[in-house]
N, C-alpha and C positions, 0 to 999 in steps of 0.2 A: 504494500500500500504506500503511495509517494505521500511523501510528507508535505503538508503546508507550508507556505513564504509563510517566515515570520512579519511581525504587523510593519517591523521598522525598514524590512526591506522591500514595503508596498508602499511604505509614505517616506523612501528619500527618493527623489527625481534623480534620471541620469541628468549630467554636465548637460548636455545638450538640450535638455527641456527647463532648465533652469533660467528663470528671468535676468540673472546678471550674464547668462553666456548669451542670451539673445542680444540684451542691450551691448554688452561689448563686440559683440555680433555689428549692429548695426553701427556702431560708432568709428568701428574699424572700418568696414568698408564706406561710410559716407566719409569717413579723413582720406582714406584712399585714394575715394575717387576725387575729390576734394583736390588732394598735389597731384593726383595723377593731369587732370584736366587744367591746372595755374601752368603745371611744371611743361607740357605739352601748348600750352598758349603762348606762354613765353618763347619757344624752341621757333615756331611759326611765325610767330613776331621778329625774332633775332634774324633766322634766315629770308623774310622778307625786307626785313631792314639791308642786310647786307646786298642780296641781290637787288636792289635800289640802289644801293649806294653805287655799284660796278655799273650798272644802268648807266647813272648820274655821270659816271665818269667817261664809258664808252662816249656818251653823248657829247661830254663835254668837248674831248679831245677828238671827235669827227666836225662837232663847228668851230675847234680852233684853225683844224687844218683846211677846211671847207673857206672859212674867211680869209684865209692865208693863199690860196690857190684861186682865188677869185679878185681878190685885190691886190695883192704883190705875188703874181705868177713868176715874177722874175728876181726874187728875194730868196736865193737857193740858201744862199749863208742863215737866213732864218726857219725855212723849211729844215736843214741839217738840222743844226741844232733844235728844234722840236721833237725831229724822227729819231737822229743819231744818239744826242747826245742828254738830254733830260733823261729816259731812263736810264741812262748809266750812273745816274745822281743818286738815282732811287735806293735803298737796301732793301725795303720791303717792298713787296704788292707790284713787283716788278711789271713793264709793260714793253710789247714790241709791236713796232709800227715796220708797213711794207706799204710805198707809192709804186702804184707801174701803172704805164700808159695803156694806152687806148688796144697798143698792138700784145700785151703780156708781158712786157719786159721790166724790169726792176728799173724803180728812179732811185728812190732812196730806201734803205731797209736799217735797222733798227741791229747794230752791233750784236751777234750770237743769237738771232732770231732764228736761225737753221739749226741750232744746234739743241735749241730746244724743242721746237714743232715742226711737225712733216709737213712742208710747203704745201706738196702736190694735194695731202690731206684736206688745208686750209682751205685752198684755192675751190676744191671738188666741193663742201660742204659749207661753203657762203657764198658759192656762185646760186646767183636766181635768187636772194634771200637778203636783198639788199633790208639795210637800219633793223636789222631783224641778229638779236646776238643769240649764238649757241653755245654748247659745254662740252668741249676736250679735252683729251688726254693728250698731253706732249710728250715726245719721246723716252723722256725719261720721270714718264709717270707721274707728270705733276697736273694739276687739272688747272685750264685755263677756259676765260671765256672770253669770246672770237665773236667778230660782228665784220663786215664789209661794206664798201659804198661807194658811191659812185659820182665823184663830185667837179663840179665846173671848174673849168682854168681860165683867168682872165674877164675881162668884161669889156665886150661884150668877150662868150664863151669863145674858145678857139678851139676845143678840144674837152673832152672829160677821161680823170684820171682815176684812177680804183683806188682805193686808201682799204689795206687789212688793216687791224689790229687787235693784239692778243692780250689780256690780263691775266697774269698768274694770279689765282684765288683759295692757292694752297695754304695761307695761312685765315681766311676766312672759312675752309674749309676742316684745320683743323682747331680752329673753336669751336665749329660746329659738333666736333667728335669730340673736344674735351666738353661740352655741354650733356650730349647725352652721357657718356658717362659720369657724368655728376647725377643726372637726372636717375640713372640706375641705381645711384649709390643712394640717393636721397628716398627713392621708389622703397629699398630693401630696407634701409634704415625705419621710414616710417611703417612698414607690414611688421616690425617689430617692437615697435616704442606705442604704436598706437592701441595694438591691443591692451598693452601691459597699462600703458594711460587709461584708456576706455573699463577695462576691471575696477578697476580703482575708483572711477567714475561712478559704474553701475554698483558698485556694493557701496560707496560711502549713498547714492539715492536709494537705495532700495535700504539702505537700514532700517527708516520708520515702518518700510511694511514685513522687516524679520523681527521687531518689536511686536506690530500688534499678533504676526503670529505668534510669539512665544507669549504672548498676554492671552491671546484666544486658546494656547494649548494648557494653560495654569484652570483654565473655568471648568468648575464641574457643576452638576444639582447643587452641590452642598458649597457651595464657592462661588456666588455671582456676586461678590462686592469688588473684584477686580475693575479696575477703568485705563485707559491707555493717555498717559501725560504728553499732548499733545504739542507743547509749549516748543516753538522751536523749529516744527514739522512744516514743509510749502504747503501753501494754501488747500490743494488737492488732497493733501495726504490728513493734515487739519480738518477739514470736512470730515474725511472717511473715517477718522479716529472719532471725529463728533458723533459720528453716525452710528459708530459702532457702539459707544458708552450710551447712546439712548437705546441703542437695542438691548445692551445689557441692560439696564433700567428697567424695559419694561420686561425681561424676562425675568428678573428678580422680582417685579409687584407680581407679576403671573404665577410664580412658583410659589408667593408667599401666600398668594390668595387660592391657589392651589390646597396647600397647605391646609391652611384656617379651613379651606372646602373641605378637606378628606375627615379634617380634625370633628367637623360639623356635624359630615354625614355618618362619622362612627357615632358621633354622642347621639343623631335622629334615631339613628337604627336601632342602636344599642336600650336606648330608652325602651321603649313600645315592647322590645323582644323580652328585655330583663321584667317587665311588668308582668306579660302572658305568660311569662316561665315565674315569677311567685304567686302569683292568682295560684295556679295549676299544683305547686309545689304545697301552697296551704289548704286545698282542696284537697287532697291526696293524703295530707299528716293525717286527718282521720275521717270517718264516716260524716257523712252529711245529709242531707236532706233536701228535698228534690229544688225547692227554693233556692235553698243555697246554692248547689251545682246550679241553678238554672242563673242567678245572679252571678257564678264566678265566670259562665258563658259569654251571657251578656258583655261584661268588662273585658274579656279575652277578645271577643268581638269588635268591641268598639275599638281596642286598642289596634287589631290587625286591619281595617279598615282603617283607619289613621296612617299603621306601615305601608297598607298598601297603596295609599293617595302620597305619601311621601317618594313612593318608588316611582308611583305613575310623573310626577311630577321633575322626578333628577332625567327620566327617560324622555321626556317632552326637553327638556334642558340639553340633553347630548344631541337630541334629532334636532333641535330647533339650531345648534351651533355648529351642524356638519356642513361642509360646505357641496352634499350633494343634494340639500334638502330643496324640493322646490315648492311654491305654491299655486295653489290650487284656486286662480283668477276666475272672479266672476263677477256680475255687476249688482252690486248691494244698494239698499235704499236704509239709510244710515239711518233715519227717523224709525223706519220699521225694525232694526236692529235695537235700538235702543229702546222701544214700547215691548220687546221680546225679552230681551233681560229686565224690563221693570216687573210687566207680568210675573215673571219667573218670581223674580224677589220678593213680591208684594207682599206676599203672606207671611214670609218672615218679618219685614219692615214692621208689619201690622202688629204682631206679636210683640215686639220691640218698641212700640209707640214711636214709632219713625216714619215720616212722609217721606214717600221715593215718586218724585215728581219726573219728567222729561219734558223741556222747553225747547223751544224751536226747532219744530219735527214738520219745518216745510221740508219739498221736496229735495231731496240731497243724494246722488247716487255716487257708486266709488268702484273702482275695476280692486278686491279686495278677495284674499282669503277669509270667507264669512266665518267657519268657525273658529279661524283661529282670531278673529277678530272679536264673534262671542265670547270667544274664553278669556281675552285681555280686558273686556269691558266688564264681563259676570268679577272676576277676580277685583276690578275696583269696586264696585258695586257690593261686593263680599266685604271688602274694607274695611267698605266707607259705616256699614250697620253697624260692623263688630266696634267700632272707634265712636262712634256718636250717639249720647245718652238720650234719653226718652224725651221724645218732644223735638228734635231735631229734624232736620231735613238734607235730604240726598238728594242729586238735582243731576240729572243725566242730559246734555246739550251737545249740541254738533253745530259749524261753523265750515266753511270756506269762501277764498278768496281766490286771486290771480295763483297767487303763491303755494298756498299751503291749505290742508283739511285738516279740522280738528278737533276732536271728540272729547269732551270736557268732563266728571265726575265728583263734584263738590259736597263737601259734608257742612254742617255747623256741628263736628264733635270736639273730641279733647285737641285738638291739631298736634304736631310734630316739634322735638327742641329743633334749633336752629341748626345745632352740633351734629346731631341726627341724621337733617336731610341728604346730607352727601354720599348716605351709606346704605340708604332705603332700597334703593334696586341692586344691592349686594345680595348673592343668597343665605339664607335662613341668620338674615340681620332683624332683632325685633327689637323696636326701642322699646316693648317692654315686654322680655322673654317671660316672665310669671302668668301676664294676663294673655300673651298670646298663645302660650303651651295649653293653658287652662281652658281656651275657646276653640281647641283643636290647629290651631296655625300653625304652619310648616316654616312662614318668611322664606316663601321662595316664588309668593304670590307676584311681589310687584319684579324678582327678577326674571317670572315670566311672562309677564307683561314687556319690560324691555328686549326681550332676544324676542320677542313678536313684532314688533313696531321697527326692530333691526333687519327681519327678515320684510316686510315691506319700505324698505328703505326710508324709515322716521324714525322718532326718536319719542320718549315718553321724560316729561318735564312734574316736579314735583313744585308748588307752594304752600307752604303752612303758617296759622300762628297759634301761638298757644291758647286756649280757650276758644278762639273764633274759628277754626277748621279747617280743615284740608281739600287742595284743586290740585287735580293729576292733568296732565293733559296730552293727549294721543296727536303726535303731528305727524303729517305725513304728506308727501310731493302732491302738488294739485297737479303735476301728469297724471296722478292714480283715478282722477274723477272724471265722469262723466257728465 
């Protein structure tokens, strides 16, 4: 049988799915490309600069010798010295001039012009190519550029003579090879420095988020008072710490109300059952009589009837908060809803010296789950009797506008403390657990009133004062009306 991965070799990431190998990932190659595309523009730039500048020069020295053969055709001693003896001035960027006439023949040529470039070469590969230069090899390897032309003698012309001329460009050409080799050294230098930089990069940004993981791996059930010290973090990462300390938040009130819940429902249950089990236990110490078993029934009865409307009721709680629960729309006349729970009530109220009145019960229609809408109204209407002393009144009303529908339930009884109210649609919260255990109440009436009014998208609002009584009130989207 193969053994299972242990848990710590499913939750570490290879190198390669790790956020800092990404980031330094991307940081490498956008620096990359980054000198790749400066160190390559520059290179482009340099050799058109140079090949301009040879341009500039071919040019120059075809209109010095053009102006020279056109206005002093017979100024040899100035031609010499132009052709002959200026580049021999030169050390660098050497240049060679060749004049021949109209028939081929050499006028003036330019000292060891033969001994660097193959004439016949020259001659073959700037003939028909006039002001137009090209790139040779001369004899001994060196690279030159060559243009030809064809220019007037005299004014008016008498004659046109051919002017070559060659520019050695081997020392432009080798800056051009000491460049790229820099540009390689520079290329290999940064695929080294930039990763190592870019690491460095990516783990000093990503610290705030190996913080809040190791703060989200310290939280258990029993440990949600951790929060992540945001102080210091960019904006982005600030947020997300924000975001995460109110998530713990509310999973600590949730666990805590959890809690107080599980704590609640063992003292409901536990109650009712530990009662049926001593009824049963003192019935059974000795013989009785049919009275008596029939009254310790009775109690056993009322007590499991009580368990079993506490069960029914945690069960309407879990289905009303699943989130596959849906409802069950149909088109309600809210006045007739609310004349159906007074009936219902009446006999009780009456028994109770309580008036259970319903006021404005014009026509009012609502796209509405009717019973679960009965059961959130019966449930205040149940309240509002058990809480309001004889002679009192309970006043069942409905309301809408543009905005909002809203089903109102008011007492004149002992009303609510102030302290109280914010805790009344908690489940089995009784502001007064003596009197409300004694009248059979679970306090979990009004928190199913609000997981009803949540699953019609409203909300249930509580007012009280003391002595003068209690207004609940049911809102809910006037989309829902008709």
């Amino acid at each position: 049988m193969s053994s299972m991965p242990s848990r710590s070799a499913i939750a570490v990431p290879s190198l390669r799915h790790t956020l800092a190998f990404r980031l330094t990932a991307a940081y490498s190659a956008a620096g990359l490309l980054l000198v790749l595309l400066a160190t390559a523009s520059l290179y482009v730039v340099l050799r058109t600069e140079l090949d301009k500048s040879t341009e500039l020069f071919l040019a120059d020295k075809l209109h010095v010798l053009g102006t020279m053969l056109r206005d002093r055709p017979d100024d040899e001693d100035g031609l010499r010295e132009e052709i002959e003896l200026e580049s021999a001035a030169r050390r660098y960027q050497q240049f060679y001039i060749r004049l021949v006439d109209e028939h081929g023949q050499p006028i003036l040529t330019t000292p060891g012009m033969a001994d660097q470039l193959d004439i016949a070469e020259l001659v073959s590969r700037t003939q028909g190519r006039p002001d137009h230069s090209i790139t040779m090899t001369g004899t001994r390897g060196r690279p030159f550029r060559v243009t030809s032309a064809l220019l007037s003698v005299g004014t008016p012309p008498t004659r046109r003579d051919t002017v070559q001329i060659a520019i050695d460009v081997s020392q432009e050409q080798e800056l051009l090879a000491r460049y790229r080799r820099w540009f390689w050294v520079i290329l290999l230098a940064s695929s080294v420095l930039f990763p190592l930089a870019g690491y460095r990069i990516a783990r000093h940004g990503i610290r705030p988020v190996e913080e809040i993981a190791a703060t989200a791996r310290r939280i258990t059930s029993t440990n949600l008072r951790e929060r992540i010290g945001a102080a210091g973090y960019p904006s982005e990462l600030a947020s997300l710490a924000g975001t995460f300390n109110q998530m713990l938040e509310r999973l600590e009130e949730s666990f805590e109300r959890i809690s107080r819940f599980s704590a609640d429902i063992a003292h409901d249950l536990r109650t009712p059952v530990n009662n049926i089990r001593g009824e049963a236990e003192v019935a059974l110490a000795r013989a009785r009589t049919v009275d008596e078993y029939r009254d310790v029934l009775e109690s056993s009865l009322e007590e499991a009837v009580r368990l079993s409307e506490l069960i029914g009721d945690l069960l309407f709680l879990a289905r009303a908060e699943s989130p596959l629960t849906e409802l069950h729309r149909e088109n309600v006349n809210i006045g007739e809803l609310l004349t159906t729970v007074r009936d219902y009530y009446e006999a009780s109220a009456t028994d109770a010296a309580i008036s259970l009145v319903v006021n404005g019960a014009e026509p009012l229609n609502a796209e509405l789950d009717r019973a679960l809408m009965l059961r959130a109204v019966s449930n205040l209407v149940s309240n509002a009797i058990v809480h309001t002393p004889p002679g009192g009144v309970v006043t069942l009303m409905a309301s809408s506008d543009d905005v909002e529908m809203r089903i109102q339930v008011s007492d004149t009884g002992n009303g609510i403390p102030a302290e109280a109210l914010p805790r009344v649609f908690d489940r089995f919260f009784r502001v007064d657990p003596s009197r409300s255990k004694n009248s059979g109440g679970t306090g979990l009436g009004l928190a199913i009133v609000q997981s009803i009014m949540t699953l019609h998208n409203g909300s249930a609002e509580i007012t009280s004062e003391i002595g003068r009584g209690t207004r609940v009130t049911l809102h809910m989207p006037a989309l829902a009306t008709r």
